[in-house]
N, C-alpha and C positions, 0 to 999 in steps of 0.2 A: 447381605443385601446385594442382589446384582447390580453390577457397576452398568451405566447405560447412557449415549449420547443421543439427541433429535435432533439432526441437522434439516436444513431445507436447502433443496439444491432448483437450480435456476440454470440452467444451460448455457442461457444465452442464443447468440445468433451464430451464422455461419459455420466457422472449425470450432465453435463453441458447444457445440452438443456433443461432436465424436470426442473431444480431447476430453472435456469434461468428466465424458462417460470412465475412461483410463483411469484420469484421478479418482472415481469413485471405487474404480475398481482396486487400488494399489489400500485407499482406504478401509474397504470393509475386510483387506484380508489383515491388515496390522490389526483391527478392531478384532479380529476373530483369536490373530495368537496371544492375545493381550489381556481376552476373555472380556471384551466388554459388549455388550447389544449396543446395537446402531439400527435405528430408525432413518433410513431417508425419505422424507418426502417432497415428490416432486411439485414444481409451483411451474402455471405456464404463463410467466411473463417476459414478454420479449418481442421480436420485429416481428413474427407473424401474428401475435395477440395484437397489436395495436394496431396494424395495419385492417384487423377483422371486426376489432369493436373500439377501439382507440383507449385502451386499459394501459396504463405503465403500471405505477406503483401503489395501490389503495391505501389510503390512511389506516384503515383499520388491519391490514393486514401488516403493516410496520408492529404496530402495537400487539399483533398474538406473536411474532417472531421475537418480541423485549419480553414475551412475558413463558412462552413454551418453547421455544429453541436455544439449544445451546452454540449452532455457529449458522452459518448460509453459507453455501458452497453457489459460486457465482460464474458463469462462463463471459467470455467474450460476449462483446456489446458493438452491437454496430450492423445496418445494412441499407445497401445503395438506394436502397427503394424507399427511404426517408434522408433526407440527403442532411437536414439538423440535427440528426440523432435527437431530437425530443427526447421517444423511448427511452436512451439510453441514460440521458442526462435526469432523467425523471429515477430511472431505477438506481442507478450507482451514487446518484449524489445523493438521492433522496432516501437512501440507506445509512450511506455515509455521515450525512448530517442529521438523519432525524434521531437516529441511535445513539450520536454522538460519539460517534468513533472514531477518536481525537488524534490515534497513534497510526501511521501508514510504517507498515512493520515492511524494508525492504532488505532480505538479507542476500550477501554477494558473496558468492563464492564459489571457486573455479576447481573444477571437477575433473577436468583435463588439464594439460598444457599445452597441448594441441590447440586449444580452443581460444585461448588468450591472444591477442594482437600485439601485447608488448612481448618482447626480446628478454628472453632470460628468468623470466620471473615463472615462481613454481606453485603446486598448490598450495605450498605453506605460507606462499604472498600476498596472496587474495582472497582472506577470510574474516570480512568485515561486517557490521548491520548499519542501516540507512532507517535512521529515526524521523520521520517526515509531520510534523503538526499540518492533522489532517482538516481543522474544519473551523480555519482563520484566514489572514494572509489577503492574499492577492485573490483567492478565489470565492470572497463571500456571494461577489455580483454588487454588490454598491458600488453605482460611479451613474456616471450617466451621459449621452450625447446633445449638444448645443447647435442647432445649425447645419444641422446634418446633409451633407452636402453639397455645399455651399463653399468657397473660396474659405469661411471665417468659423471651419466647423472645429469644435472643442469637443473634447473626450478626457473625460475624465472615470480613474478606475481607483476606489479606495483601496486603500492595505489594511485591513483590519487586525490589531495583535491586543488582545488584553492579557492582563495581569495574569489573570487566571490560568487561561490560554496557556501562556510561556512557561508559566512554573509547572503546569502538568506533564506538559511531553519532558521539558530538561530533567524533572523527579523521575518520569517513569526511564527514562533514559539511564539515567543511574541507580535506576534501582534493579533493572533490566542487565546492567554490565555487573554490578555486583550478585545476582543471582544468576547468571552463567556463566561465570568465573572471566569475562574477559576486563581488563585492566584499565583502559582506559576511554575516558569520554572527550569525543571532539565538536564544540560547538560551533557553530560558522553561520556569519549575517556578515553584513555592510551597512556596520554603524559606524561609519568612517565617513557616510554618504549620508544616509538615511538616521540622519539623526534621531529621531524621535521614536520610530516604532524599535528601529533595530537597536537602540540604546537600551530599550526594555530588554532586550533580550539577554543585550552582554551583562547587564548588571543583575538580574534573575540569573543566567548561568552563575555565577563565582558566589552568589546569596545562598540560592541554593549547594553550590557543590562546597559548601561549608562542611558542610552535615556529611560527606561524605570522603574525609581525608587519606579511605584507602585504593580511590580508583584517581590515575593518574587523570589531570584536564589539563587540555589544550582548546585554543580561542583563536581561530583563523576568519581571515575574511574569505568572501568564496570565492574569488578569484585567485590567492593564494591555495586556497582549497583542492581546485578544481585540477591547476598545474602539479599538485602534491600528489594524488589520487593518478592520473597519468604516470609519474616521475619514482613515485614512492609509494604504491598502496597496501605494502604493507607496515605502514606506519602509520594504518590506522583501525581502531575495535569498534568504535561507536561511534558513528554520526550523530547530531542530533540538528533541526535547524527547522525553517518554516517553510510555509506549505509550498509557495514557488520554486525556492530552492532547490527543496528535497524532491520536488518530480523531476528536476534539469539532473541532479546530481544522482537520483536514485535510476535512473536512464545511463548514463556512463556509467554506472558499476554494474548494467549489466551488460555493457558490452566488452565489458573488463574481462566477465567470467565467462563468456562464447556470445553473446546476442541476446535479444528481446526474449526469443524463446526459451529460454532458460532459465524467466525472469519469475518470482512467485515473489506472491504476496501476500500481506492481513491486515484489514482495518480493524483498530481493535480497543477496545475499553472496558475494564477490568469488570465493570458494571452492566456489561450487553454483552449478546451473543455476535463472535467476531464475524465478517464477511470476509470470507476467501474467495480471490480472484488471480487466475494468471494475467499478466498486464501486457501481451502481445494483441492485436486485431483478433477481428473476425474472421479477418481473409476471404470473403465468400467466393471467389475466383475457384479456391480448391476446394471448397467444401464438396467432403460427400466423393472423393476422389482416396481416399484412405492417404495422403500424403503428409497430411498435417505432423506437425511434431508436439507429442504429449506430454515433453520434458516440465514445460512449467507447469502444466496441471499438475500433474502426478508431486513437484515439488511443494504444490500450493497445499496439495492437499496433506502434506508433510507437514507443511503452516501449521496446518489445522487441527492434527494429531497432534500434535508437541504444544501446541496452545491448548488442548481439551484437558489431556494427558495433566498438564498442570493444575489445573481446576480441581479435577477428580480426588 
């Protein structure tokens, strides 16, 4: 039986179409020495769709991608001529969340030495992953404004963390370090502060890393984190931690390993077809000027092979 993948790819806006384009191309040629068929089909959701009929993300079209593709390949999102990004917030979260695509898979790793900011540290220093709980936290949107405006105005922003929630990303986290051989798992909140959600967290980390006595765990808060990660990064294999966190912390490891552009990624749930996205802008300034750089497409779409690849 022929081995065979159906991705859907989404360009995006601005340096999001050319860079995209690279990635697919670096993809259909692994796909080809690899002998598997690959189907991509194009989908046209993005700043100039909504701008022409006001289309982001249709519900029904979420549900044929859960139920007939095996990943999304996703460009850059963003452009000046919607200045709330609507669009984009309609496409990536409403991927993100409707899929439930729990895990923001950010792996950091310096590919020059050249390219690193700190003094002395070599590729074998900075070769970590950023485990990010992608669809809780600080970003569900529950809170709300009191007064808006006003001398006496209140703002309020929930943190949403349930049971559930915590014990999936810190499992898949260590299930993830022991199925590609790296050693150890580092979890990080501010339950020192945040008593009540991030307590969930630290006592679900060591519940769970029971079950699992042959991957080393460490339990930092993230401000010790963040200093370590600077000072010491390769004293670390796995991140694991929640959703605010892991976007501040998963942004310094990539400027650990040269810059944003470098940066690839995958929303991902063992149960849905993952979304790949490099996580630099759109840049519209250069677009269409061939200057853009394809590093993290071309990486993401590495994501995306070695997460198919696994499946198959």
């Amino acid at each position: 039986m022929t081995r065979r993948h159906k991705i859907a790819l989404i360009p995006g806006d601005g340096i999001g179409e050319e860079v995209t384009h690279e990635g697919v191309k670096i993809l259909k040629k692994v796909h080809q020495y690899f002998g598997v068929d690959l189907e991509m089909v194009f989908f046209d959701f993005g700043a100039e769709r909504y701008l022409r009929d006001g289309m982001t993300m249709p519900e029904e079209q979420i549900i044929e991608f859960r139920k007939n593709y095996d990943a999304i390949l996703l460009g850059a999102l963003g452009d000046p001529r919607i200045p709330d990004m609507a669009h984009a917030r309609d496409i990536l979260l409403g991927l993100r969340f409707k899929l439930d695509l729990f895990v923001n898979y950010r792996p950091v790793k310096l590919i020059d030495e050249a390219l690193c900011p700190l003094k002395n540290k070599t590729v074998a220093d900075i070769d970590f992953v950023v485990l990010r709980e992608n669809t809780e936290g600080a970003y569900v949107g529950m809170g709300g404004i009191f007064k808006k405006g006003t001398p006496d105005e209140i703002a309020t922003q929930e943190d949403v963390n349930t049971r559930k929630g915590v014990e999936r990303i810190i499992r898949f986290a260590f299930e993830f370090a022991r199925k590609t051989g790296r050693s150890k798992v580092t979890m990080t909140d501010k339950s020192n502060a945040l008593r009540f959600g991030h307590d969930l967290w630290y006592r679900v980390f060591h519940e769970v890393g029971e079950a699992f006595p042959d991957i080393e765990q460490e339990h930092l808060f993230i401000d010790a984190l963040v200093m370590k990660m600077v000072r010491q990064p390769e004293s670390f294999d796995v991140i694991v931690t929640c959703n605010l966190f892991g976007d501040i912390i998963s942004d310094l490891g990539a400027q650990l390993q040269g810059g944003i552009g470098l940066a690839a990624s995958a929303n991902l749930n063992p149960d849905a077809p993952g979304l790949f996205e490099p996580v630099h802008g759109s840049d519209p300034d250069i677009a269409g000027k061939g200057v853009a750089n394809p590093l993290a497409a071309i990486l993401t779409a590495g994501c995306c092979w070695r997460t198919l690849d696994i499946r198959l």
